[in-house]
C-alpha positions as CSV (number, residue, x, y, z in Angstrom):
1,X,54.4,58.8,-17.4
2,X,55.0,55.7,-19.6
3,X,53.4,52.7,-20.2
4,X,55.9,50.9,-18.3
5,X,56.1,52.8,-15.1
6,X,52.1,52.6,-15.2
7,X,52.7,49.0,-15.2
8,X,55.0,49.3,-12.3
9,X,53.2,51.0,-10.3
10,X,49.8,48.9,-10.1
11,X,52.2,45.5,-9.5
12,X,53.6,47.1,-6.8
13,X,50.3,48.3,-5.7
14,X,48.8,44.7,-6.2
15,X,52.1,43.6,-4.0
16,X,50.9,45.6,-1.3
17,X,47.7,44.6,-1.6
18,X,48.5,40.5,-1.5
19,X,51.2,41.7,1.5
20,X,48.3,43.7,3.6
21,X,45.7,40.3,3.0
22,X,48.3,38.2,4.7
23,X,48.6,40.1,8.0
24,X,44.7,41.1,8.2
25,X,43.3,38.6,11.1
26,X,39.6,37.9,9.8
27,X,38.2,36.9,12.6
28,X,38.3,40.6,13.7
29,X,39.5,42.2,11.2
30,X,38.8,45.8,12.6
31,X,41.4,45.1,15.9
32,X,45.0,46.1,15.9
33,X,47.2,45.7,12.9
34,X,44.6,44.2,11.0
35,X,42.6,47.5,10.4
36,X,45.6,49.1,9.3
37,X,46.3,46.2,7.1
38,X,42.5,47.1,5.6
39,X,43.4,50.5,5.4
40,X,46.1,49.7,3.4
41,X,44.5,47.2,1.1
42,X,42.0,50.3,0.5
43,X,45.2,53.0,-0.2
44,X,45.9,50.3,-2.7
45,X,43.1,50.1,-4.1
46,X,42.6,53.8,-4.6
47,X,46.2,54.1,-6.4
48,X,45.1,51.9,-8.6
49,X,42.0,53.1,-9.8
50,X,43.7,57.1,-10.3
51,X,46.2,55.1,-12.1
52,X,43.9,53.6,-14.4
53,X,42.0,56.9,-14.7
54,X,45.4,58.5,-15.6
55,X,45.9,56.1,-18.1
56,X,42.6,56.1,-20.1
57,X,42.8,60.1,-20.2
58,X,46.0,60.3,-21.7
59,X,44.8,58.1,-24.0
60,X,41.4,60.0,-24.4
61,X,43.8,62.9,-25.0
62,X,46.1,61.2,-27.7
63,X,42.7,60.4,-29.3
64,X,41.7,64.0,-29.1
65,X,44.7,65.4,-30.4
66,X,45.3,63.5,-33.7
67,X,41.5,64.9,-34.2
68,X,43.0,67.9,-34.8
């Protein structure tokens, strides 16, 4: 995976995020679409932290490699 797509993929993550804070209803946010809105903002979230674990072990790998 390239830097680019990498970059892709946590702004559309972050779109989905900013999209899912618009429809959650904070005065209860655990009632209808808002707690699927929350779960969502949390899938999100997830992606982007494996995506920025993906990224620093690839580069833990390149560093690894020219080691050698």
């Amino acid at each position: 995976m390239n830097k680019v797509l990498l970059t892709i993929l946590i702004l559309l993550a972050l779109g989905l995020i900013a999209y899912n804070v618009t429809i959650v209803d904070f005065n209860e946010p655990l009632q209808g679409d808002s707690l699927i809105a929350l779960i969502g903002i949390v899938a999100a979230l997830c992606a982007i932290i494996l995506l920025l674990i993906y990224n620093t072990s690839r580069k833990i790998q390149k560093k690894l490699d020219e080691d050698r």
